[in-house]
Every structure is written in C-alpha cells, then in structure tokens.
Jmol script that loads the backbone (N, CA, C; Angstrom):
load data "model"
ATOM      1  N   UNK A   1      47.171 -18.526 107.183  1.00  0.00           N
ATOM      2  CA  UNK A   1      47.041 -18.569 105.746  1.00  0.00           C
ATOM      3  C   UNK A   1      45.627 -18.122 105.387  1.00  0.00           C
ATOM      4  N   UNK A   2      45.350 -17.208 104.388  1.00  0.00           N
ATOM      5  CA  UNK A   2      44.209 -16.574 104.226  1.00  0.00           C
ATOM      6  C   UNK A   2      43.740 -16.623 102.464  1.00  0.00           C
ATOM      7  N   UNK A   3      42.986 -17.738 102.454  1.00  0.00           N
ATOM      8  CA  UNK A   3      42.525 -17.915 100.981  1.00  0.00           C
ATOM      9  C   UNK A   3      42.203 -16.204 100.316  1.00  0.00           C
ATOM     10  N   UNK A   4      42.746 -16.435  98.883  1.00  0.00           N
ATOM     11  CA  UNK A   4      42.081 -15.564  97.965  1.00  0.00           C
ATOM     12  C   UNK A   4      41.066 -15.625  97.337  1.00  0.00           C
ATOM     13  N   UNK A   5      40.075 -15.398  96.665  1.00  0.00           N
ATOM     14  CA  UNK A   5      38.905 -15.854  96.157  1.00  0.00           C
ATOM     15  C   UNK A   5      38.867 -15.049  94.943  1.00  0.00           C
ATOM     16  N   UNK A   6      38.484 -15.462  93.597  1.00  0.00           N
ATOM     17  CA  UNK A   6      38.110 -14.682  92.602  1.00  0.00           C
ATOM     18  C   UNK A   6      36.685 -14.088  92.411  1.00  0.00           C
ATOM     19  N   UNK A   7      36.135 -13.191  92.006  1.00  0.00           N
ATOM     20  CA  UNK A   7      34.423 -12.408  92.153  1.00  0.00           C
ATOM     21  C   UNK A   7      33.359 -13.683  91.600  1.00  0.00           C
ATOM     22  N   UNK A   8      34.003 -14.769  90.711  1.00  0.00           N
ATOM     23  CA  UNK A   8      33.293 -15.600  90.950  1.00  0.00           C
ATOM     24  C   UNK A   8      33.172 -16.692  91.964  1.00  0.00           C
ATOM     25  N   UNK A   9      33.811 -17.104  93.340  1.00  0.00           N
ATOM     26  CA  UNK A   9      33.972 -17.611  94.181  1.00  0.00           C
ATOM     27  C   UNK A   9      35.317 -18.907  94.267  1.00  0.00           C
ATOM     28  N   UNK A  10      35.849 -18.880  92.879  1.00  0.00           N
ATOM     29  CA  UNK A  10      36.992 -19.561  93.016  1.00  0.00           C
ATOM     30  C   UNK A  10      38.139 -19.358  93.614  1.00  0.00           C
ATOM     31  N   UNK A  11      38.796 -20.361  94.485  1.00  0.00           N
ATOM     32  CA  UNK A  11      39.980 -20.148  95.137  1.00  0.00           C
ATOM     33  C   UNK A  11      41.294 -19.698  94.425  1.00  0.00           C
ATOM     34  N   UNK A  12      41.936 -18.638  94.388  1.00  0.00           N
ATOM     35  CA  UNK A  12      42.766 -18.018  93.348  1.00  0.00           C
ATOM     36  C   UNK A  12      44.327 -18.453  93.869  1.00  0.00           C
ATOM     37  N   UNK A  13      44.177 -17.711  95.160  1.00  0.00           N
ATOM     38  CA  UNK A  13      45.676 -17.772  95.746  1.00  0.00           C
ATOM     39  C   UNK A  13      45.510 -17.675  97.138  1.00  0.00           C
ATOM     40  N   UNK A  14      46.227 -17.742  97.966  1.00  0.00           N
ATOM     41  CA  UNK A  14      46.576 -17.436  99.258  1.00  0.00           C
ATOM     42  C   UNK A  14      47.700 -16.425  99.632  1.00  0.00           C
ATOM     43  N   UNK A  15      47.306 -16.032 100.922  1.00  0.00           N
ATOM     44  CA  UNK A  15      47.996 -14.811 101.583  1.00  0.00           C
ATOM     45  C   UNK A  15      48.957 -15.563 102.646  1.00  0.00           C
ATOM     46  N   UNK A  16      50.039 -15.859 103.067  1.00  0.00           N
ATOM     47  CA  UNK A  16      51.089 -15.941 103.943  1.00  0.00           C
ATOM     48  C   UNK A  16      51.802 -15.046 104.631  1.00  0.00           C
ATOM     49  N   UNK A  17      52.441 -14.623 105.588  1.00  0.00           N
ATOM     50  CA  UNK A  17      53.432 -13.702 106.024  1.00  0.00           C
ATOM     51  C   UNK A  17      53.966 -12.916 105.059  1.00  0.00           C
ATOM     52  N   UNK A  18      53.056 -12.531 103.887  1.00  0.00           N
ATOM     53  CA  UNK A  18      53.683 -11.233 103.522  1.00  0.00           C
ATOM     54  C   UNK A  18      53.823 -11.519 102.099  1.00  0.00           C
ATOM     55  N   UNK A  19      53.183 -12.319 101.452  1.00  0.00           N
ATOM     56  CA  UNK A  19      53.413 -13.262 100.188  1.00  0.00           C
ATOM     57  C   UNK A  19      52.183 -13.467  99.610  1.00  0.00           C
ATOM     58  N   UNK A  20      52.164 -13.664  98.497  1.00  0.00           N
ATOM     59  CA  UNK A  20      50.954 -14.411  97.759  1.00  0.00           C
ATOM     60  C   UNK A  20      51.373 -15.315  96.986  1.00  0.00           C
ATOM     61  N   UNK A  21      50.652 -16.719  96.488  1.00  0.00           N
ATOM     62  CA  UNK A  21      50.861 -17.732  96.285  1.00  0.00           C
ATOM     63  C   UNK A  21      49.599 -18.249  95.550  1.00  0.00           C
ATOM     64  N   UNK A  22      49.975 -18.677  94.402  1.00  0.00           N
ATOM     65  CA  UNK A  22      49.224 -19.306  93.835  1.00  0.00           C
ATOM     66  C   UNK A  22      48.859 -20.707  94.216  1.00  0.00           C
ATOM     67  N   UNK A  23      47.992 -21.663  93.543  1.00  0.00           N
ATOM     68  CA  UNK A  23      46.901 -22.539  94.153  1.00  0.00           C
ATOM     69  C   UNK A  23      47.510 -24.135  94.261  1.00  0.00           C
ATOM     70  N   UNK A  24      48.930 -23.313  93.404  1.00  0.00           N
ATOM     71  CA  UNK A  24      49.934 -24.543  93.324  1.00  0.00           C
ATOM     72  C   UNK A  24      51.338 -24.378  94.400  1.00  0.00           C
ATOM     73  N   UNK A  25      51.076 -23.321  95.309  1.00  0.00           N
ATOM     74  CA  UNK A  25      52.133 -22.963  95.720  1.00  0.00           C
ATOM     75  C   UNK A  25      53.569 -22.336  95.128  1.00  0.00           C
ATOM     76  N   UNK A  26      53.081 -21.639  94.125  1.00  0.00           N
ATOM     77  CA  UNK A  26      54.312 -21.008  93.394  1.00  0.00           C
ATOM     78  C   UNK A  26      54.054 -19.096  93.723  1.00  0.00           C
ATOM     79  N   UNK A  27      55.120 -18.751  94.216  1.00  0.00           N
ATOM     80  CA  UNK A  27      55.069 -17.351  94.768  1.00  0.00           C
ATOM     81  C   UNK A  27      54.924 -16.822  93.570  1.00  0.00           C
ATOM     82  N   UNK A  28      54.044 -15.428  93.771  1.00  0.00           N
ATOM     83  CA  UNK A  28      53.702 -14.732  92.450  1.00  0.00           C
ATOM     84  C   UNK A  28      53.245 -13.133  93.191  1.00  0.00           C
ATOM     85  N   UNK A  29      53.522 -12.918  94.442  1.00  0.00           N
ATOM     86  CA  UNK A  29      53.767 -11.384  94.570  1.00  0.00           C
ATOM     87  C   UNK A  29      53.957 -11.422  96.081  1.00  0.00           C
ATOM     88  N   UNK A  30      54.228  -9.934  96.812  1.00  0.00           N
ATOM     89  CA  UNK A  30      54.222  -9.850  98.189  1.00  0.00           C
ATOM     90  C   UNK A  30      53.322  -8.567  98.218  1.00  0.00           C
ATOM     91  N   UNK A  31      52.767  -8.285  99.716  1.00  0.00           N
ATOM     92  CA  UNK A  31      51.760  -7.594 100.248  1.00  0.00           C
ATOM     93  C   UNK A  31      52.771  -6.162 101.074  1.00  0.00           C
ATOM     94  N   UNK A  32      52.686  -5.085 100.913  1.00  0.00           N
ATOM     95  CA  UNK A  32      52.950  -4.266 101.746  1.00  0.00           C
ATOM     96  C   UNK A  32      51.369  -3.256 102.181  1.00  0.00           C
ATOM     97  N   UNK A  33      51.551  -3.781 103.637  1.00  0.00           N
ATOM     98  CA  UNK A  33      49.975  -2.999 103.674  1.00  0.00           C
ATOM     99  C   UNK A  33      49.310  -3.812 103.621  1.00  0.00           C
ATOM    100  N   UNK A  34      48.472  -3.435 102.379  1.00  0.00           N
ATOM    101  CA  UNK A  34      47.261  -4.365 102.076  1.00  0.00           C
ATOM    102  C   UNK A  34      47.190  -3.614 100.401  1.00  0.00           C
ATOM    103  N   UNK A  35      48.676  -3.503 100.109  1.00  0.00           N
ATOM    104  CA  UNK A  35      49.247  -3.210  98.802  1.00  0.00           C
ATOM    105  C   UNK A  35      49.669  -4.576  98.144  1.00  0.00           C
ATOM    106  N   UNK A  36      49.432  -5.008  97.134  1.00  0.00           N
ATOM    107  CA  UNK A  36      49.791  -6.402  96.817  1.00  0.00           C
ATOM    108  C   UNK A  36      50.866  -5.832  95.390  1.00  0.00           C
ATOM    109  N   UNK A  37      51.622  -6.650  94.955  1.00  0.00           N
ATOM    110  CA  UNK A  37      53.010  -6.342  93.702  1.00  0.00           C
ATOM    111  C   UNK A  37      53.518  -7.572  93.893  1.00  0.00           C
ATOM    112  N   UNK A  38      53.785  -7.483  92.091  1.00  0.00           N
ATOM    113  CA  UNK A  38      54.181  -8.049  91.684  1.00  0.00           C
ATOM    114  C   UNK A  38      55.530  -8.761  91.790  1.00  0.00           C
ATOM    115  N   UNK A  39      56.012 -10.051  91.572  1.00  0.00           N
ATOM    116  CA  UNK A  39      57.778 -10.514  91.805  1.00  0.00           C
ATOM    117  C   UNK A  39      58.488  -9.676  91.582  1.00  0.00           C
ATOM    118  N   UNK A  40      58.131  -8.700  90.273  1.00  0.00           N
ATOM    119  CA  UNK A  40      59.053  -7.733  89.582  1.00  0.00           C
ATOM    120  C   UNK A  40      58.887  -6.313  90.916  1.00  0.00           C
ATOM    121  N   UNK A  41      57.731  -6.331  91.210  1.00  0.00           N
ATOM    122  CA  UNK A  41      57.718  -4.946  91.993  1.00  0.00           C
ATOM    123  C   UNK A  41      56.825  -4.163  91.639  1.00  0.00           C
ATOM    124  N   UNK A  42      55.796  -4.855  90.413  1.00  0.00           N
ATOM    125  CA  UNK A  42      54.749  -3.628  90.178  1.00  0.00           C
ATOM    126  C   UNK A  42      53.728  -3.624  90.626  1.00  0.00           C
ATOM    127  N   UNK A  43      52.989  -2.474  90.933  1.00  0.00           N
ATOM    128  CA  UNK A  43      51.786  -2.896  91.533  1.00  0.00           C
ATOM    129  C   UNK A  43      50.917  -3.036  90.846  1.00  0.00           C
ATOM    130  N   UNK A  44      49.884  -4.301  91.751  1.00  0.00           N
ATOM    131  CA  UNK A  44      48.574  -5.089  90.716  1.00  0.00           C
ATOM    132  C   UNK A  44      47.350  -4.655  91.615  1.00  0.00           C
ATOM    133  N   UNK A  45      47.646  -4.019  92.458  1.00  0.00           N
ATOM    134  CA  UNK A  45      45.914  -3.982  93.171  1.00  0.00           C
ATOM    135  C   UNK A  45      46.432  -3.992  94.674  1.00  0.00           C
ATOM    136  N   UNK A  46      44.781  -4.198  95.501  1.00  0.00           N
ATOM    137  CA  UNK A  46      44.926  -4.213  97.050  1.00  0.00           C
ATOM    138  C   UNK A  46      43.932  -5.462  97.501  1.00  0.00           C
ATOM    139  N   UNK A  47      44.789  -5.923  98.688  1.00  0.00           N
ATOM    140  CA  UNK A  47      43.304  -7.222  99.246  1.00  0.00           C
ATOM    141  C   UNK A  47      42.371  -6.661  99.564  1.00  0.00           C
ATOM    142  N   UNK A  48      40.966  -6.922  99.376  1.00  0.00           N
ATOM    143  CA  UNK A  48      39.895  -6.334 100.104  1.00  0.00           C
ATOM    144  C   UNK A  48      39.825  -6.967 100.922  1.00  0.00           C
ATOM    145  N   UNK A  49      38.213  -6.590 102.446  1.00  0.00           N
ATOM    146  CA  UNK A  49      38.167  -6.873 102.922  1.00  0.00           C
ATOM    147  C   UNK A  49      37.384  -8.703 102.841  1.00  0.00           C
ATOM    148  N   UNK A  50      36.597  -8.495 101.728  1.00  0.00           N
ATOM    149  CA  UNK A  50      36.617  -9.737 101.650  1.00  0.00           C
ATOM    150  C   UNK A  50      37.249 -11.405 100.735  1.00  0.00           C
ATOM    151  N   UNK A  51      38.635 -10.857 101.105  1.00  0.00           N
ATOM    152  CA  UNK A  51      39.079 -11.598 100.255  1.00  0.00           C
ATOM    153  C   UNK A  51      39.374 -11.869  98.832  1.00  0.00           C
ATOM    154  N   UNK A  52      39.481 -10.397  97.852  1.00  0.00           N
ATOM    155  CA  UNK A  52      39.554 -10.388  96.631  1.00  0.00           C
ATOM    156  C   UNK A  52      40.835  -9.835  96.761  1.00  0.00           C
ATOM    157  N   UNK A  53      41.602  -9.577  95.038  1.00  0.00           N
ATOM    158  CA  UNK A  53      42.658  -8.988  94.714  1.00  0.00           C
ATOM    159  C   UNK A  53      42.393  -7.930  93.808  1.00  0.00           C
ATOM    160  N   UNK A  54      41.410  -6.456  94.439  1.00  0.00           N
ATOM    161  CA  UNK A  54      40.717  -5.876  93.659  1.00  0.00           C
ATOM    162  C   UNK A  54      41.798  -4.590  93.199  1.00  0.00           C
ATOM    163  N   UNK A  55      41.292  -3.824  91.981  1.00  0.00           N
ATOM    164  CA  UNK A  55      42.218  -2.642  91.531  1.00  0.00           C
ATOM    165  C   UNK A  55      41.201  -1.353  90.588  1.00  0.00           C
ATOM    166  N   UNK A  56      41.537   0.080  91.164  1.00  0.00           N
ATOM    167  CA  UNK A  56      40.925   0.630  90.199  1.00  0.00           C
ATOM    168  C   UNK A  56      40.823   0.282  88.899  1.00  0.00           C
ATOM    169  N   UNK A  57      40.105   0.646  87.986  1.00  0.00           N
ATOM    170  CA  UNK A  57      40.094   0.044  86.817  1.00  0.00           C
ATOM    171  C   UNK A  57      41.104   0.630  86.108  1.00  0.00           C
ATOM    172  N   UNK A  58      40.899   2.348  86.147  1.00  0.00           N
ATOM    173  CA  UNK A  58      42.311   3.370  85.517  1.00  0.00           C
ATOM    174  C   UNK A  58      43.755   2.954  86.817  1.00  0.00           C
ATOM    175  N   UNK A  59      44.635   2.400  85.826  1.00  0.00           N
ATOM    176  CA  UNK A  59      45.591   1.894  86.311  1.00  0.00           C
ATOM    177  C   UNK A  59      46.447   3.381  86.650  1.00  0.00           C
ATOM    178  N   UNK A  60      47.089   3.350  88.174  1.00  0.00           N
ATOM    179  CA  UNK A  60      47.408   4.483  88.594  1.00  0.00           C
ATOM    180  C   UNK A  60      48.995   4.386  88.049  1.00  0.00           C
ATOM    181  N   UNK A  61      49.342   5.418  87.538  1.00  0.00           N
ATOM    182  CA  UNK A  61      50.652   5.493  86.686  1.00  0.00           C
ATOM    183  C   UNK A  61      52.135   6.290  87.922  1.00  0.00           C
ATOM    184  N   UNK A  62      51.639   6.970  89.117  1.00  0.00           N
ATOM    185  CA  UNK A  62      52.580   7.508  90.065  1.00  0.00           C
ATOM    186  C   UNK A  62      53.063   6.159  90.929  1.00  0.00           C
ATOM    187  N   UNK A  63      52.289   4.840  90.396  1.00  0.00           N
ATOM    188  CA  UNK A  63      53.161   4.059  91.722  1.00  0.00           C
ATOM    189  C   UNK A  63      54.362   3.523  91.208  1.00  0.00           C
ATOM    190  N   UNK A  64      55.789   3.650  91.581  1.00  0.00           N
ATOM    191  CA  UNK A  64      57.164   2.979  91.503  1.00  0.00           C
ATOM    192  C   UNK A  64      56.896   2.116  91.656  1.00  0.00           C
ATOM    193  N   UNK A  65      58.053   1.765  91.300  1.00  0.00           N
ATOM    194  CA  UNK A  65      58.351   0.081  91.505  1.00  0.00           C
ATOM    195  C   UNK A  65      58.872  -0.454  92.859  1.00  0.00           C
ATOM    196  N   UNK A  66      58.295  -1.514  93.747  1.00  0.00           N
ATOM    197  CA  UNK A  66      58.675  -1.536  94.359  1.00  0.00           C
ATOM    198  C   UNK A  66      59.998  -2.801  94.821  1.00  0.00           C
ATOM    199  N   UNK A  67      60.750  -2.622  95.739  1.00  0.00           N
ATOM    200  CA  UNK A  67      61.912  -3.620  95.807  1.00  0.00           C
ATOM    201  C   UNK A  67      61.527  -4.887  96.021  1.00  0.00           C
ATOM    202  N   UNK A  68      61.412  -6.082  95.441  1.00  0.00           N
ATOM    203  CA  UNK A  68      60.775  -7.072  95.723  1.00  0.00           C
ATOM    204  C   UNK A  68      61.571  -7.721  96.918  1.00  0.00           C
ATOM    205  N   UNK A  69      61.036  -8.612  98.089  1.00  0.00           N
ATOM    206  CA  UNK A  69      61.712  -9.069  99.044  1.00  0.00           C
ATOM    207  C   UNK A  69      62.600 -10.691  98.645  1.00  0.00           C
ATOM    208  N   UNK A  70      63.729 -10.932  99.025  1.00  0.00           N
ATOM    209  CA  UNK A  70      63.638 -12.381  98.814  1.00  0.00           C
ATOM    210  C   UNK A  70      62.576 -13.315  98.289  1.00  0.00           C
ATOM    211  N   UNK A  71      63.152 -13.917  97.381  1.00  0.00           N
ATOM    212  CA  UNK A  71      62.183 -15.122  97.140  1.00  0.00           C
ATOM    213  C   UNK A  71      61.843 -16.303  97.980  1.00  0.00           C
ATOM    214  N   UNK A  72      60.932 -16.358  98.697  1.00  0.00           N
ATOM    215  CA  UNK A  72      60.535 -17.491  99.665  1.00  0.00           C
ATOM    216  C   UNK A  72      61.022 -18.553  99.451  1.00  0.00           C
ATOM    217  N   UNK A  73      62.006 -19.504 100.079  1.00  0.00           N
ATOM    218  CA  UNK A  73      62.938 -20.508  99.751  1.00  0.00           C
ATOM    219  C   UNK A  73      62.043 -22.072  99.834  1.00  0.00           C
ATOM    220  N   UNK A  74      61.377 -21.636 100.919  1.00  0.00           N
ATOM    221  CA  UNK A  74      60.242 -22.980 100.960  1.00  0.00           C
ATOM    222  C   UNK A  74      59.179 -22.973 100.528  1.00  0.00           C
ATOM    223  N   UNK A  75      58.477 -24.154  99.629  1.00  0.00           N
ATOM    224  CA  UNK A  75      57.457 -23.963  99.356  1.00  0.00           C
ATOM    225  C   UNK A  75      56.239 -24.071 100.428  1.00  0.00           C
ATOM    226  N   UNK A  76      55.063 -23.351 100.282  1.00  0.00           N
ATOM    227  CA  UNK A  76      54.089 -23.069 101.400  1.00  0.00           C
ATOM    228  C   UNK A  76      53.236 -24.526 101.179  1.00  0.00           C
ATOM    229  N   UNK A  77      52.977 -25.405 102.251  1.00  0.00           N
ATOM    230  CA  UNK A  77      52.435 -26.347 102.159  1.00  0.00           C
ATOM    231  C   UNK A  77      50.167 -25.422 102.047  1.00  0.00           C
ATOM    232  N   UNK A  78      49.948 -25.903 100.864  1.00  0.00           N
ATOM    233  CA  UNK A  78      48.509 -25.375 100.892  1.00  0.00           C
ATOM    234  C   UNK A  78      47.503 -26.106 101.552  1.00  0.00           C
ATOM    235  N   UNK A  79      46.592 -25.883 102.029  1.00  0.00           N
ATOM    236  CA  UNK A  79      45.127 -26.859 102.603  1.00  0.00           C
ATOM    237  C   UNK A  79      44.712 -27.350 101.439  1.00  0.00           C
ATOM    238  N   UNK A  80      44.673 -28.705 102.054  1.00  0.00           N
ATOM    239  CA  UNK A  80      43.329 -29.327 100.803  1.00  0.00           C
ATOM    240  C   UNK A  80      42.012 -29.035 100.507  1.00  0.00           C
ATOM    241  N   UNK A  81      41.625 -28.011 101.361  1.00  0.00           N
ATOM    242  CA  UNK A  81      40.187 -27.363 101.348  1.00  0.00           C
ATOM    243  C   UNK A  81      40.832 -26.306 102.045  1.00  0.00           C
ATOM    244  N   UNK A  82      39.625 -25.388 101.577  1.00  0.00           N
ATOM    245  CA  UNK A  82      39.100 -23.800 102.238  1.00  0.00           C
ATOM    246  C   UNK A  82      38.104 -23.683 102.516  1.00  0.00           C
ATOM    247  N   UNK A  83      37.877 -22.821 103.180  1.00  0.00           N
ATOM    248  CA  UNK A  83      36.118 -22.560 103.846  1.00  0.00           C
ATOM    249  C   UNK A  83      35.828 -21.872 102.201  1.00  0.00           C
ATOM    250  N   UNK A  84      34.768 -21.978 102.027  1.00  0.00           N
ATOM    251  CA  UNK A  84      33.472 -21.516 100.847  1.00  0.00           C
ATOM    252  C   UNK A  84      33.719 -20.124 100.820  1.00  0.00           C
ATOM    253  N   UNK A  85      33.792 -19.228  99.903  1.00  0.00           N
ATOM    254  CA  UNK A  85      33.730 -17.983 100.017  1.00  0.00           C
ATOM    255  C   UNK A  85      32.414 -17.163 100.275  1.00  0.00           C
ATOM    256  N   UNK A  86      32.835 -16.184 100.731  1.00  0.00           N
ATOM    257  CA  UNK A  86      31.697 -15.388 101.596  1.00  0.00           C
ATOM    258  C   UNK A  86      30.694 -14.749 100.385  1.00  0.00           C
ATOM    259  N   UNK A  87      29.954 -14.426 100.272  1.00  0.00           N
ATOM    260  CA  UNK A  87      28.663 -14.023  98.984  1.00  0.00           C
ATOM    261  C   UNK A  87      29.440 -12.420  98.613  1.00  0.00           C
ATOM    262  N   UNK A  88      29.690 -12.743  97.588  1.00  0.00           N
ATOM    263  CA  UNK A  88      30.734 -11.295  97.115  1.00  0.00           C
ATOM    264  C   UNK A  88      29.917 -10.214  96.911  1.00  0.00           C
ATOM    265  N   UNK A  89      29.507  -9.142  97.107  1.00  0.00           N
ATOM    266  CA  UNK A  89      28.791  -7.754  96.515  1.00  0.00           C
ATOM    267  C   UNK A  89      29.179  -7.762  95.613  1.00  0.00           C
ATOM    268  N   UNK A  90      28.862  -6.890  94.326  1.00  0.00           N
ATOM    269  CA  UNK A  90      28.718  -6.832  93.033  1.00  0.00           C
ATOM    270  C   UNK A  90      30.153  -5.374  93.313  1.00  0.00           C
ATOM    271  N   UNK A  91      30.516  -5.407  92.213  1.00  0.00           N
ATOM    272  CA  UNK A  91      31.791  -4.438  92.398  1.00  0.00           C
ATOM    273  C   UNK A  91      31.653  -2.902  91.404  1.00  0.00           C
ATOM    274  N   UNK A  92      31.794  -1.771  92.170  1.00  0.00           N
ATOM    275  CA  UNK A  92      31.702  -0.848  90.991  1.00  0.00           C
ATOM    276  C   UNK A  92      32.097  -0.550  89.754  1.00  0.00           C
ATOM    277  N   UNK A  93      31.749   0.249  88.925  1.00  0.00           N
ATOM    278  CA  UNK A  93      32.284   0.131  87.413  1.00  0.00           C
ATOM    279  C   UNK A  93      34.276   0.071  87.656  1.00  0.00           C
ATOM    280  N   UNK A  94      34.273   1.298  88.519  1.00  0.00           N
ATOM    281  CA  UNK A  94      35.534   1.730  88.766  1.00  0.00           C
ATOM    282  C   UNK A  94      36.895   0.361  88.724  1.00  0.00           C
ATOM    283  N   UNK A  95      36.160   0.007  89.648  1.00  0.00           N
ATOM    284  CA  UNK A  95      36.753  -1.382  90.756  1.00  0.00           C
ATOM    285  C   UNK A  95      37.044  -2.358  89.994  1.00  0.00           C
ATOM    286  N   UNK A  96      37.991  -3.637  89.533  1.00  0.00           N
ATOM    287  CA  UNK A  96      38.160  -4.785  88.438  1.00  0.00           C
ATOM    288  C   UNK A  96      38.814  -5.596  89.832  1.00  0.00           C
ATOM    289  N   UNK A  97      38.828  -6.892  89.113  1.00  0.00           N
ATOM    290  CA  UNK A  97      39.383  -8.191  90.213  1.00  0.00           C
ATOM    291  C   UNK A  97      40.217  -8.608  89.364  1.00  0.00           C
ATOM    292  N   UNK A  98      41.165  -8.378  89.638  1.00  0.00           N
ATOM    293  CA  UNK A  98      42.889  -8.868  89.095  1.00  0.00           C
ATOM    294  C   UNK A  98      42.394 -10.308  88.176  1.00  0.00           C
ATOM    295  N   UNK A  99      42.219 -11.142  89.178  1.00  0.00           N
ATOM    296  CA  UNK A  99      42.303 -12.768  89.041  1.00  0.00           C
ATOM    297  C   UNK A  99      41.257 -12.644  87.813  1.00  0.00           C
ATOM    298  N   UNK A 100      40.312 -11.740  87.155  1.00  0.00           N
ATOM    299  CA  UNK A 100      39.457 -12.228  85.919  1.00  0.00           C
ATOM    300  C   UNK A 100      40.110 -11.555  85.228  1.00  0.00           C
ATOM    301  N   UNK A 101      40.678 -10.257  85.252  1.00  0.00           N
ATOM    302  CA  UNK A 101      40.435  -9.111  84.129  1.00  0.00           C
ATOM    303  C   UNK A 101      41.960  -9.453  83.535  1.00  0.00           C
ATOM    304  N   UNK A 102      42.788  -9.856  84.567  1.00  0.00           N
ATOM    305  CA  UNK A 102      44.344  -9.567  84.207  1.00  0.00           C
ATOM    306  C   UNK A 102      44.694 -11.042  84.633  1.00  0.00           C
ATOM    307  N   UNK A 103      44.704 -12.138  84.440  1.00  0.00           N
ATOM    308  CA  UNK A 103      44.628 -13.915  85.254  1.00  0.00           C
ATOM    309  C   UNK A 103      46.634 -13.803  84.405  1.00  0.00           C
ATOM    310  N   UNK A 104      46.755 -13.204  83.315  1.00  0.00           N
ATOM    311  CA  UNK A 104      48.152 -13.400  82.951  1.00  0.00           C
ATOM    312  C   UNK A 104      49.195 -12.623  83.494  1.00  0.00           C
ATOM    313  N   UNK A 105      48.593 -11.683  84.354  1.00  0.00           N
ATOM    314  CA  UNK A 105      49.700 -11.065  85.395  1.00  0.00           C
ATOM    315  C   UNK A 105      50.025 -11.587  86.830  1.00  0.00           C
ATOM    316  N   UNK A 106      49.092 -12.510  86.826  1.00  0.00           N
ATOM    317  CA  UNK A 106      49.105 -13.344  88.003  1.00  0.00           C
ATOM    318  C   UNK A 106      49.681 -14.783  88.004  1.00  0.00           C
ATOM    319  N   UNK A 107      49.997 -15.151  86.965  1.00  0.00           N
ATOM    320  CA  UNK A 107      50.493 -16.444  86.342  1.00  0.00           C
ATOM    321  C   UNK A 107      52.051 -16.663  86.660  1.00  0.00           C
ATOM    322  N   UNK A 108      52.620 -17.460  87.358  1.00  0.00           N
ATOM    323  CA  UNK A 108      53.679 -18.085  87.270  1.00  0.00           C
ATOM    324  C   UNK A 108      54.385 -18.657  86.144  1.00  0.00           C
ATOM    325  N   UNK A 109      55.537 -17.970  85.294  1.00  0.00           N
ATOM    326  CA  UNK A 109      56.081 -18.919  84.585  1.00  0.00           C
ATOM    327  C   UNK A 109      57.356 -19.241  85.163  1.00  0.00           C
ATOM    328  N   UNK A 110      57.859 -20.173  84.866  1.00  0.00           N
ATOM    329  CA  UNK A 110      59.257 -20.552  85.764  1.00  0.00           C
ATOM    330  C   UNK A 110      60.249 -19.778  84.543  1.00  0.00           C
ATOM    331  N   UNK A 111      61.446 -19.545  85.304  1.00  0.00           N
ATOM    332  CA  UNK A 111      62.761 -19.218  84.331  1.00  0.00           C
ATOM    333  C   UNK A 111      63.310 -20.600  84.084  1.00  0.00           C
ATOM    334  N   UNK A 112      62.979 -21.564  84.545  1.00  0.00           N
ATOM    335  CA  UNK A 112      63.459 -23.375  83.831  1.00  0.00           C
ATOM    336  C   UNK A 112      63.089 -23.585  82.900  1.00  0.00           C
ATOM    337  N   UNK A 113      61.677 -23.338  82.522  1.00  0.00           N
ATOM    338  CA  UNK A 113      60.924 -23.511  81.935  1.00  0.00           C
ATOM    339  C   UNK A 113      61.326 -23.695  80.315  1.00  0.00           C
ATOM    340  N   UNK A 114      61.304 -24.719  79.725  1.00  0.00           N
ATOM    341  CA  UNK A 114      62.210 -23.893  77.856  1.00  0.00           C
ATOM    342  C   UNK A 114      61.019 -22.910  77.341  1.00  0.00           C
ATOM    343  N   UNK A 115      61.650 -21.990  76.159  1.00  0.00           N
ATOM    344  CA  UNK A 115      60.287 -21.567  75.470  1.00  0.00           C
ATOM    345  C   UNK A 115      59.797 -22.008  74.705  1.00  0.00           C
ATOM    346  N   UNK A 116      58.571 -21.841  74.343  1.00  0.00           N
ATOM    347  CA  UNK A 116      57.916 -22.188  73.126  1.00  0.00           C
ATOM    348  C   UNK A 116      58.321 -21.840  71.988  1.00  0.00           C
ATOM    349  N   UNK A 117      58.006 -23.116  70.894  1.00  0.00           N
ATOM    350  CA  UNK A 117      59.143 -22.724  69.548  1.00  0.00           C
ATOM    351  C   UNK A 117      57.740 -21.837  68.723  1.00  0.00           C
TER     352      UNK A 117
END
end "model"
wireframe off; spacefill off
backbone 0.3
color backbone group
C-alpha cells in the first residue's frame, strides 16, 4: 500500500493493486501504468515519483475513455499512520496536483446517497 500525498504534505489517498482509494477507503479510480482514471474511465493525471497525483495543466483532449475494472468488492483496510511525506519540489507552471486544483474530481459520492433538496 503506497500513501498519496497532496503538494502540501497531506495524506490524500492510497495506491493498492491497481486502485486508488481515498483516506476513508472508498475507491475513487484505478492505475494503468502509472496512468491514474477515473471510476467513470477518465483520465485525471499520473503518480509521480514522489508520491503525488500530478497532471499537465492543459488538459489533454486525445485520451479515451478508459474501461473501468470491477469495482473492488472489499473494502481496503487503511494504516492508522503513514510515514511523513518526503519534502516535495516546487512544481512547474505546466504541472497541477489533482488533490488541490480539482479535490471534486476526486471525491466519492455514493449512488445511496439521497440528493440534496
């Protein structure tokens, strides 16, 4: 299991066999590569090497959609701690971190859920 970290050093999500997971354990994309997408299949960015969920800033318009895999049937038991995140470099203009710029594409809502009136 491989913590996510946001550019300010907060723990965002975690990486599993092929999954990402929010901090509550609710699945919210899978990894092909070190390609990360969305439940639906769209793509949101790539893991860096140190642990971010980073994305050009000009959102690339040739990537399809991709087939999302099964929905993970068990929930991922999370650590009660993570190691501290590593001292982040400052990121180019180009470059954005999912988890600040876009935090509502990364958000879990349930389909149980009722809506808001």
């Amino acid at each position: 299991m491989i913590p996510i970290y946001r550019s300010d050093g907060e723990w965002v999500a975690v990486y599993e066999k092929g999954n990402v997971f929010n901090v509550d354990g609710e699945w919210i994309g899978f990894v092909v590569g070190r390609e990360v997408f969305d439940t639906g299949g769209s793509y949101l960015g790539f893991l860096s090497d140190d642990q971010r969920l980073l994305r050009k800033r000009t959102r690339p318009i040739d990537r399809p959609l991709m087939k999302p895999p099964t929905i993970p049937s068990e929930r991922i038991k999370l650590p009660t701690a993570v190691p501290l995140p590593p001292m982040f470099p400052s990121l180019p203009h180009q470059i954005i971190d999912m988890f600040e710029e876009y935090p509502e594409k990364l958000s879990y809502v349930s389909e149980t859920r009722p809506d808001m009136d």
